[in-house]
C-alpha positions as CSV (number, residue, x, y, z in Angstrom):
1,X,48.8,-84.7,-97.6
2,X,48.3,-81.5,-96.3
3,X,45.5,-81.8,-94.1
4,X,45.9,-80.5,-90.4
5,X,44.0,-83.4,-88.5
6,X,42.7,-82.3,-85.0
7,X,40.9,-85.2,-82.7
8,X,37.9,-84.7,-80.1
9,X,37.7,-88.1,-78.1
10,X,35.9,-89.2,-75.3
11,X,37.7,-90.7,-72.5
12,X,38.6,-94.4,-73.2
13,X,37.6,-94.1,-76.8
14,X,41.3,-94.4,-78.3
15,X,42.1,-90.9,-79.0
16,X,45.6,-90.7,-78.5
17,X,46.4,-94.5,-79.8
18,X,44.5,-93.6,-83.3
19,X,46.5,-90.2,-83.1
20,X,49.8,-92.0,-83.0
21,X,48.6,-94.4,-85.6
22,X,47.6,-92.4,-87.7
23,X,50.5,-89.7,-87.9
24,X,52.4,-92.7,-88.5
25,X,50.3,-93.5,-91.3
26,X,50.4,-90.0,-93.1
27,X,53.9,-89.8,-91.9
28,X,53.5,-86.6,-90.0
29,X,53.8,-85.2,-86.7
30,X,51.8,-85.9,-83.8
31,X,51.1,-83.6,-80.7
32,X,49.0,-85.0,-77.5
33,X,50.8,-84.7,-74.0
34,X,53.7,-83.1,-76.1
35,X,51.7,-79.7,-76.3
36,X,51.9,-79.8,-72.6
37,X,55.9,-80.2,-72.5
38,X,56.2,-77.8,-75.5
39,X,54.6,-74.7,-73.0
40,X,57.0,-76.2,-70.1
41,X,59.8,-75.9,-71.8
42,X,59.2,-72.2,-71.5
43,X,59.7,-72.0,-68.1
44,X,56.6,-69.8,-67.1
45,X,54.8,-72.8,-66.0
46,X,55.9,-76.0,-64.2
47,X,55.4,-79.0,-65.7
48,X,54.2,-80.7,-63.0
49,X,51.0,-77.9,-62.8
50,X,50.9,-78.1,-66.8
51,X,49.8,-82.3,-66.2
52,X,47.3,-81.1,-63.5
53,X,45.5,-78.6,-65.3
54,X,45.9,-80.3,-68.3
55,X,42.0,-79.4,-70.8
56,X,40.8,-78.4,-67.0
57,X,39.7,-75.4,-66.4
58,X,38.7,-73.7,-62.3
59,X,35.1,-72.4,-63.3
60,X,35.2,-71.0,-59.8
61,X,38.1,-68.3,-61.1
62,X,37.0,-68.7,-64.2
63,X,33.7,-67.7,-65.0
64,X,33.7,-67.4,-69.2
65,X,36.1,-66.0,-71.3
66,X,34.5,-63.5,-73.5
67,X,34.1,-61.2,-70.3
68,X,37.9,-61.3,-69.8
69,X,38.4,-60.5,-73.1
70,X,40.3,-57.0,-71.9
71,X,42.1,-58.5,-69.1
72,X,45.7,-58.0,-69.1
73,X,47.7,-61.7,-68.7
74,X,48.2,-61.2,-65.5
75,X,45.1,-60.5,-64.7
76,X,43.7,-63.5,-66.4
77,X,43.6,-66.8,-64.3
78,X,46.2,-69.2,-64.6
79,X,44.0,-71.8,-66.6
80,X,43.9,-69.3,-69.4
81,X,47.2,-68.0,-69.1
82,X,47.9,-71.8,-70.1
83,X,45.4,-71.9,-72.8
84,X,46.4,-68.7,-74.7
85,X,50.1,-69.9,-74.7
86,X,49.0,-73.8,-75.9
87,X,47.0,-71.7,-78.6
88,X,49.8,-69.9,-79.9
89,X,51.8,-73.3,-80.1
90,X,49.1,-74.7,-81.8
91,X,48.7,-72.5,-84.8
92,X,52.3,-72.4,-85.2
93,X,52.6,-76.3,-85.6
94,X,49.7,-75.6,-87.8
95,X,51.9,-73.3,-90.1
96,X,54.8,-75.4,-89.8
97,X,52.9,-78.1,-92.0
98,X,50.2,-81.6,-91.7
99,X,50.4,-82.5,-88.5
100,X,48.1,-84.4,-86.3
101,X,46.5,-82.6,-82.7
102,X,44.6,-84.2,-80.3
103,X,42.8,-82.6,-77.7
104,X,43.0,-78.7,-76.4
105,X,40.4,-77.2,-78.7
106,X,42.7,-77.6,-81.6
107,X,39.5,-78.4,-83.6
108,X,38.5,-74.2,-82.3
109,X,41.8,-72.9,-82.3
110,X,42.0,-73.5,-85.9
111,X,38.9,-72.5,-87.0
112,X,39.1,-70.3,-90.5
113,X,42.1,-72.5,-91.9
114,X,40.6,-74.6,-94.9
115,X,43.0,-77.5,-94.7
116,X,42.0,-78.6,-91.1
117,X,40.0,-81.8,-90.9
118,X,38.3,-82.0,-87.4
119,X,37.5,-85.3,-86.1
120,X,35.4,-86.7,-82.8
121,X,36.0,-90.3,-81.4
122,X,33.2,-91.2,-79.0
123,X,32.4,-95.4,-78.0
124,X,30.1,-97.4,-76.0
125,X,30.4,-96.9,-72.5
126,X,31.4,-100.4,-71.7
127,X,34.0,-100.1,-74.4
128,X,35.6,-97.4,-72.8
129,X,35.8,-98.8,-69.3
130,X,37.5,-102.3,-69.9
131,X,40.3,-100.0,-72.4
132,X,40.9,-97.7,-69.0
133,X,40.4,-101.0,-67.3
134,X,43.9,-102.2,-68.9
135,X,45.7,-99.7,-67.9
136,X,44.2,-97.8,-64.8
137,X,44.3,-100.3,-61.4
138,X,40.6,-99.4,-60.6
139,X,37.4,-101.3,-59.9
140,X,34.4,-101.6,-62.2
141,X,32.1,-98.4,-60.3
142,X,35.7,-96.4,-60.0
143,X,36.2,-96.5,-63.2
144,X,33.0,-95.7,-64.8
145,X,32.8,-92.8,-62.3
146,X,36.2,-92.3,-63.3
147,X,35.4,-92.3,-67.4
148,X,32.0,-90.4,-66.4
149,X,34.2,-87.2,-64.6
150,X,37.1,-86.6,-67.4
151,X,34.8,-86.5,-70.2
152,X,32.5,-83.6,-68.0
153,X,35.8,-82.1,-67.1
154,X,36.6,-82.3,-71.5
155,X,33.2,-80.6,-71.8
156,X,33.7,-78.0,-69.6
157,X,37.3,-77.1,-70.7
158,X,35.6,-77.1,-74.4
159,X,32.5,-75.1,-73.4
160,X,34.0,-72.7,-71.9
161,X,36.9,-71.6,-74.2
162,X,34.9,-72.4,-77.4
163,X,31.4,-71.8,-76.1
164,X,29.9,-74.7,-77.9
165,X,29.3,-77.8,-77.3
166,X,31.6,-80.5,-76.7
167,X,31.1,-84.0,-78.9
168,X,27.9,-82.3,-81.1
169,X,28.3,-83.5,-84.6
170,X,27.7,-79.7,-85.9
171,X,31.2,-78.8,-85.0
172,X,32.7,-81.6,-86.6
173,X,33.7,-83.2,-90.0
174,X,33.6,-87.0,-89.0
175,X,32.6,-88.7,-85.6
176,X,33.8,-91.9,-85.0
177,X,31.7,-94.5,-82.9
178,X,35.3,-96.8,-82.0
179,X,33.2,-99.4,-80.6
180,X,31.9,-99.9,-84.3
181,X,35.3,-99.9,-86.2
182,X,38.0,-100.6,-83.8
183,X,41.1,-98.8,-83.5
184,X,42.7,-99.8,-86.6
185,X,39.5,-99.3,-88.5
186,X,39.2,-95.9,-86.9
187,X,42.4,-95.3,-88.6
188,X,41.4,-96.8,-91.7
189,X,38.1,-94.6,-92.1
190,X,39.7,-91.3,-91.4
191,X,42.4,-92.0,-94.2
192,X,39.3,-92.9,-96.5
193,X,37.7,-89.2,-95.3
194,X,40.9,-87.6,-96.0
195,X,41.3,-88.6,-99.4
196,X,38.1,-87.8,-100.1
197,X,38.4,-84.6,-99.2
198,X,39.6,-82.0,-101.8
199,X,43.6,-81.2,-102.0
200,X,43.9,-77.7,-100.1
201,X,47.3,-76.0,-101.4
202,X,48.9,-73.4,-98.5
203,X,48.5,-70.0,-99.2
């Protein structure tokens, strides 16, 4: 296999527990929360402000990247100072080997590379509530407004450093309704997609 997997999920939909499953399954690497440590580890940042402003983005000091595209890094705002560095790490896991990446506009960061498979998880609201429900201590109307605020807060990390739009099938390969197939099965199909999909030899 040697397919770079990258995974768009909604909040709640299963992202990071089909991630680990199915790295396991191809029996490669998987990067979630670990992206996060890896720019830590660096020292710049702390990893305490890493987990805040984890796929967030201050729109305030931020108003859209392509008119900071001259900006020296420290004139840039710390959001993309974070974002540029995660990027880096990104493509270099990419050239490492098949990995799997979910989150942090991997799907984007990659664009151009042939053997990348992007991939979108999305599920009923319901669905997504009682699976936050299990592990968040939260009534009913806190979590939905809960599930309702990270996935604006995905969209807007995503719109703004991609400039398209977050969840539309268009920038995807396969979108995943986990409602439908369950975890497992959500594993299952992307496996079936990626042996579908023609071999794609490193240059």
């Amino acid at each position: 296999m040697d397919k770079i997997i990258t995974i768009g999920r909604e909040f709640g939909s299963g992202g990071h527990e089909i991630g680990l499953k199915l790295a396991d399954a191809l029996h490669v690497p998987f990067y979630d929360k670990l992206l996060v440590s890896m720019v830590a580890e660096e020292g710049e940042f702390a990893q305490e402000y890493l987990d805040e402003m984890d796929e967030k983005v201050d729109i305030h000091i931020a108003p859209f990247l392509a008119t900071r595209s001259s900006y020296s890094v420290y004139q840039q705002p710390m959001s993309d100072r974070i974002f540029f560095r995660q990027a880096e790490i990104i493509r270099k896991l990419a050239d490492d080997g098949p990995c799997v990446i979910v989150g942090r506009c991997a799907d984007y960061v990659l664009t151009g590379r042939e053997n990348v498979i992007r991939i979108f998880l999305y599920g009923d609201l319901e669905d997504r509530i009682a699976r936050k429900g299990k592990m968040l201590e939260m009534g009913e109307d806190e979590l939905k407004k809960h599930v309702a605020a990270t996935d604006k807060k995905r969209a807007r990390y995503y719109r703004h450093y991609t400039g398209l739009k977050w969840g539309e099938k268009e920038n995807y390969d396969l979108c995943i309704n986990t409602s439908r197939t369950g975890i497992d099965g959500a594993v299952r199909a992307i496996c079936a997609f990626i042996d579908a999909s023609p071999a794609v030899s490193k240059p």
